[in-house]
N, C-alpha and C positions, 0 to 999 in steps of 0.2 A: 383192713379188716377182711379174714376171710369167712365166704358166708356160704352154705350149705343148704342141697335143696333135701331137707329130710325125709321128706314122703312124697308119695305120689297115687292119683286116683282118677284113671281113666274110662272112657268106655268109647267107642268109635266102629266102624264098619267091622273091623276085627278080631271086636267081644270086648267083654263087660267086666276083664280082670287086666292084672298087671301080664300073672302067667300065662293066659288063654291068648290075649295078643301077643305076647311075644310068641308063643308057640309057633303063632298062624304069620307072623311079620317074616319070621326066618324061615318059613315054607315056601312063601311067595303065594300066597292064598290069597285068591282076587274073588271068592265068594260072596264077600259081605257087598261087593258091586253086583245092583241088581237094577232089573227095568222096572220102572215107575211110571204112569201115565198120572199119579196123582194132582199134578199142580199144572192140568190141561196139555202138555206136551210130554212125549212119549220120550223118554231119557234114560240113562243108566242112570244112577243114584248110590254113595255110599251112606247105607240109612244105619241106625244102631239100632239093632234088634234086641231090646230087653224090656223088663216088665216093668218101667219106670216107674219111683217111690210118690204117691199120688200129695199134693199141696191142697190143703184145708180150701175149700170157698168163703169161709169165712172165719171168723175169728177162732184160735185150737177150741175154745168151749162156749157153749152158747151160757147163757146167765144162771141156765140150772144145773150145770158144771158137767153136762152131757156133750159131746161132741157133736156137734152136727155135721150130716153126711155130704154129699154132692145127688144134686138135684140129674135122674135118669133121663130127664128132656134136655138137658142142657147139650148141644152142638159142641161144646167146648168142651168138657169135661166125662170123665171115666165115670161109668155107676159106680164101680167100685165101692166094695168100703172103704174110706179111710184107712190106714194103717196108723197106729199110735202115735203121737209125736214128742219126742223131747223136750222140746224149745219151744220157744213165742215162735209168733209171726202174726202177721197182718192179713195172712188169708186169700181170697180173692184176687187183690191186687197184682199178687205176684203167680195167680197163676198160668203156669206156660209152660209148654216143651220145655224150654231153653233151660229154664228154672229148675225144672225136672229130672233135666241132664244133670243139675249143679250138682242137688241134693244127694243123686246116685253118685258121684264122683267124690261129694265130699264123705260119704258113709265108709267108702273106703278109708279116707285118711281120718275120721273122727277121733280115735286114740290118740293120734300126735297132736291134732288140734285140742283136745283135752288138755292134754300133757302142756302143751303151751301156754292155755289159759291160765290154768292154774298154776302156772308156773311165773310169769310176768303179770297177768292181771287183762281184762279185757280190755283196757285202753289203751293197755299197750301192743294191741293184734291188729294187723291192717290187712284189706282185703283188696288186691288191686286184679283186674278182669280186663280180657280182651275182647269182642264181639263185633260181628255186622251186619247180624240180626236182632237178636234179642229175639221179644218173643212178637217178630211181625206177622207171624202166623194169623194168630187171634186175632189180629186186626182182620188179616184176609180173611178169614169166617165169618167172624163178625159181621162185616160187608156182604159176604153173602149170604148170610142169615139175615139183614135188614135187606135186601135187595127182595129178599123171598116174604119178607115181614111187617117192613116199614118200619121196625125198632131195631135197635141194638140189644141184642140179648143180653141179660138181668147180668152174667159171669162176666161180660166186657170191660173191662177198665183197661184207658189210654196205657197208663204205667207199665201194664206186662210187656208192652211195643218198644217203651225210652230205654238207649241204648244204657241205662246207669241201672238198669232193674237189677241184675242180675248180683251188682254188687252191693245193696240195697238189700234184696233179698236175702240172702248169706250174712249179713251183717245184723240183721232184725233176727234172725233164725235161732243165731251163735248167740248176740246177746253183746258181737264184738263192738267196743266204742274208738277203735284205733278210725284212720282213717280210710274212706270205701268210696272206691271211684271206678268207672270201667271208661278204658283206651278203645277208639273206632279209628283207624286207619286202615282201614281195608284187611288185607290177607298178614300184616303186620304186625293184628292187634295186639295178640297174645300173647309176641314177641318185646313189642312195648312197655308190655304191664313189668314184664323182666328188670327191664332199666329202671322204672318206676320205683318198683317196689324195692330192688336194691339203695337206690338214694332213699326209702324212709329210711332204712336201717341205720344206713350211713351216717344221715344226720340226726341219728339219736330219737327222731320221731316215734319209732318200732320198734318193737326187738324181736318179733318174727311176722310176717306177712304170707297171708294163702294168696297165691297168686298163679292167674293160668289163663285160661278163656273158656269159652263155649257158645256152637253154631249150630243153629238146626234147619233143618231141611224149610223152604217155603218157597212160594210160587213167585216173590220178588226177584231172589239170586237166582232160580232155576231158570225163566223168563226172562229177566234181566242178560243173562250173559248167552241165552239162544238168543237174544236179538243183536249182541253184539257177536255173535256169530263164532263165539267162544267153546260150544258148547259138542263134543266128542259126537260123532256119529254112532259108536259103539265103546268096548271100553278102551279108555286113554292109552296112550304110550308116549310115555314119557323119554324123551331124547330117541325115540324111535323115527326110521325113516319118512314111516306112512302118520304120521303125529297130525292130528287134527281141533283140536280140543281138551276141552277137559272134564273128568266128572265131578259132578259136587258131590263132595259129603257131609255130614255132620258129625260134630264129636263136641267131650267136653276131657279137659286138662288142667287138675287143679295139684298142685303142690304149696308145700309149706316151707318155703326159705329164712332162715336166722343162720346165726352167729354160732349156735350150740354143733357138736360136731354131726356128724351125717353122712354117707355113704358116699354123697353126689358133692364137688365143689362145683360153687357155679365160679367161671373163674374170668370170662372175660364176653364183653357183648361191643360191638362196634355197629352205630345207626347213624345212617347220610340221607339225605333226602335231595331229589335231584330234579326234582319238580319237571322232567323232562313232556311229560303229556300225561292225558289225564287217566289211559288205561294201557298204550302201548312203552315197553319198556326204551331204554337210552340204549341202543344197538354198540354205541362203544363203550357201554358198560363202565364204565368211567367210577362213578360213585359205587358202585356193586363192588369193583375190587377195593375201591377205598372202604367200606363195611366192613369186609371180611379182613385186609390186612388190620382195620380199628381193634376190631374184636380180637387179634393176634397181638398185637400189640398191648391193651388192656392184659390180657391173660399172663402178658410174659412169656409167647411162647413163637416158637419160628413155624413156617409152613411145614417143616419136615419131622417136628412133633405131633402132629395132629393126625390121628389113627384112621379114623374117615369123618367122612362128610356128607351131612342130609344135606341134598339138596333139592331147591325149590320146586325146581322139576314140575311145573305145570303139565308138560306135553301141549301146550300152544309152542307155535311154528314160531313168534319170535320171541318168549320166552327162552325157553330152550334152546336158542342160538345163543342168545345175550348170554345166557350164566353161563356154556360151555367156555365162551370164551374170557368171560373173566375168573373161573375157577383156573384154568390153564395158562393165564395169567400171576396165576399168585403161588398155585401148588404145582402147576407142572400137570403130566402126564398121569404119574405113578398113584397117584391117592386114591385109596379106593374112598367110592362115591355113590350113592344112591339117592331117586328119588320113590321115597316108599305111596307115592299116591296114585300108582299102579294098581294098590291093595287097598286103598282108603278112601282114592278120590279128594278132590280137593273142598277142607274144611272151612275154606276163607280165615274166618277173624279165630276161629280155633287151628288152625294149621299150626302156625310157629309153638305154641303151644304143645300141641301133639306131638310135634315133632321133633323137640323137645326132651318129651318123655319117653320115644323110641328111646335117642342116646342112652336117659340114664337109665332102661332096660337093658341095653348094648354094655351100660359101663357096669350095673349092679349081680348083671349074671354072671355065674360062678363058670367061665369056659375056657378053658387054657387055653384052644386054640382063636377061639375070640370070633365067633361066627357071624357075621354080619350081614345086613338087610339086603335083599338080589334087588336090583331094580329090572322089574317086572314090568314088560308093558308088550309081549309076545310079538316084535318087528325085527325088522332087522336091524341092522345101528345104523344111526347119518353119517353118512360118512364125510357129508360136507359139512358136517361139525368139529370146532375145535377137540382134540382126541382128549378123553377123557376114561380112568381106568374104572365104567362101570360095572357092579359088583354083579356076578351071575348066581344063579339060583344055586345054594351049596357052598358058597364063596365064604372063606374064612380068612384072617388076618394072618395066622401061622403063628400067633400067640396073643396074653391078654389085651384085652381092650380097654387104653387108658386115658385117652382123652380123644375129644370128640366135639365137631363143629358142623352148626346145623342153618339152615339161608333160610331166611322169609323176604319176600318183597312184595310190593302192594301198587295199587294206583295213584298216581302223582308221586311216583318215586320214593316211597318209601321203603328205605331198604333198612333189614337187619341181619346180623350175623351172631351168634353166640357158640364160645367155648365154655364146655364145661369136661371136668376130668373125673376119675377115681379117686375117691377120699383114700 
């Protein structure tokens, strides 16, 4: 069965369209990376700057069929007005960043998701998500609102924190009855949800799945990984000499996969898991090229079919050794390669997702010469890295761009690779 990723609907460090980030992707524009001192330590940060679509506090109408607003003392929440809303929901529960991100993401693709409802039936739409945060934000506020207060403020509920909100949320919103689950494996997530949501179709479960992820900035992951000492002095560089680090970002990546035809095939994804330790990767790399040759294999396709390649590209010192050396293992020298979170920063449980949806920007744009993503990260190259043909600022393929394979890896070995081509 071939399956088709028909839409796509992102926003991340790079803007809030399909066209505005690729613009700014193949300029090598590291603007949306900016300094933060918000979550107590002073960091770069790829934050998404946009006027996120605001989530009801409480139910779409109160009993006298009037909307009710968002409370202007609320720590958590926009005074905003409201803006209108189509759909049910639950209100409160689900409100968060994270959630926020979704709603913008899916506003973009709402027509194909239309088009699908009504085409199969809601219980036939499944929703599968990657994340590794969700919305633990509100918790951290929350906590510091009772710290300052002795209560938990009135808008707090646990839910908007449980890593299943998000698909939870989207599924109450839509009205969808398929099945709604969201994947936590680390920086893998969104990558996951891929494999997932391909076997509902397969097995006749589904007959189209929104599927993607979404991560937002909080003072767990940004603290979290300055204490494991992860965390970029300034901004990252990815397979660069002076490579230190990395920066976070946040993003959200939702597409619409079925059977119906589409622009994007998704055509092949290979996942190993190699449980080598619980944050530093398997230096011989071992399951990393068993991933990517899986994913080549699934696709039907050999290493010297495949046009380029996202890679995972932390810009950690053993990240970046490991995958140089099992990309040059599988493909050799010659493939052009890019890690685009140079420009983005790293999304965690939204990355593979994102990254993702570079490709099927890379395979949907109309360029004969097939212009593809610099890896950005202003160093010099390692040279004591295995050699790898990384793509420079300008860097074009020398014609279309047809198929395309993208790496996520995570903690406790979790690795993914996915091909996906030109329809």
């Amino acid at each position: 069965m071939t399956l088709y990723l028909n839409d796509l609907g992102l926003l991340c460090a790079l803007g809030n369209s399909k066209a505005e980030v690729l613009k700014r992707l193949l300029a090598g524009d590291r603007s949306g990376l900016v300094a933060s001192d918000e979550f107590g330590t002073g960091c770069i940060v790829g934050a998404v700057a946009a006027d996120l679509p605001e989530i009801p506090p409480g139910p779409p109408f109160s009993e006298g069929g009037e909307r009710e607003q968002s409370s202007p003392d609320s720590p958590l929440l926009s005074s905003r007005t409201l803006p209108p809303l189509k759909k049910g929901g639950k209100g409160r529960i689900y409100n968060c960043r994270n959630n926020r991100l979704l709603l913008a993401a899916l506003s973009q693709i709402e027509p194909t998701v239309t088009d699908m409802m009504a085409r199969f039936g809601a219980d036939r739409i499944g929703i599968v998500l990657g994340t590794s945060t969700s919305g633990v934000r509100n918790t951290e506020l929350a906590l510091d609102y009772w710290a300052a207060n002795g209560v938990l403020p009135d808008q707090f509920h646990y839910k908007q924190q449980q890593m299943g909100a998000g698909a939870d949320f989207l599924a109450d919103f839509l009205g969808v009855q398929g099945p709604a689950y969201t994947i936590s494996t680390a920086c893998s997530s969104s990558g996951k949800a891929f494999a997932s949501a391909r076997r509902l179709i397969r097995q006749g479960l589904c007959d189209a799945v929104i599927v993607g992820g979404a991560d937002s900035l909080c003072g767990l992951t940004v603290n979290g990984f300055t204490a494991l000492e992860s965390i970029s002095s300034g901004l990252c560089k990815p397979f660069g000499m002076h490579r230190d680090g990395i920066n976070i970002g946040e993003a959200v990546s939702l597409f619409v996969l079925s059977a119906e035809p589409g622009p994007v095939v998704l055509r092949g994804i290979g996942a190993t898991s190699d449980a080598y330790h619980f944050a530093a990767p398997d230096p011989d790399a071992t399951d990393v090229i068993r991933a990517m040759q899986n994913a080549l294999d699934d696709a039907g396709k050999t290493p010297g079919e495949i046009d380029y390649l996202n890679l995972h590209g932390t810009a950690t010192v053993l990240n970046d050794a490991m995958e140089s050396k099992a990309v040059n293992a599988v493909f050799g020298s010659k493939l052009a390669a890019s890690s685009s979170k140079g420009m983005t920063g790293h999304t965690l449980g939204a990355a593979a997702a994102l990254e993702l949806a570079f490709c099927w920007l890379l395979l949907t744009h109309d360029d004969e010469q097939g212009a593809l993503i610099p890896n950005i990260n202003d160093d010099e190259p390692d040279t004591a890295l295995s050699a790898l043909n990384l793509v420079k600022k300008g860097g074009t393929l020398g014609r279309r761009i047809n198929t395309c394979q993208s790496n996520s890896f995570a903690f406790g070995g979790n690795n993914l690779s996915i091909v996906v081509e030109r329809a």
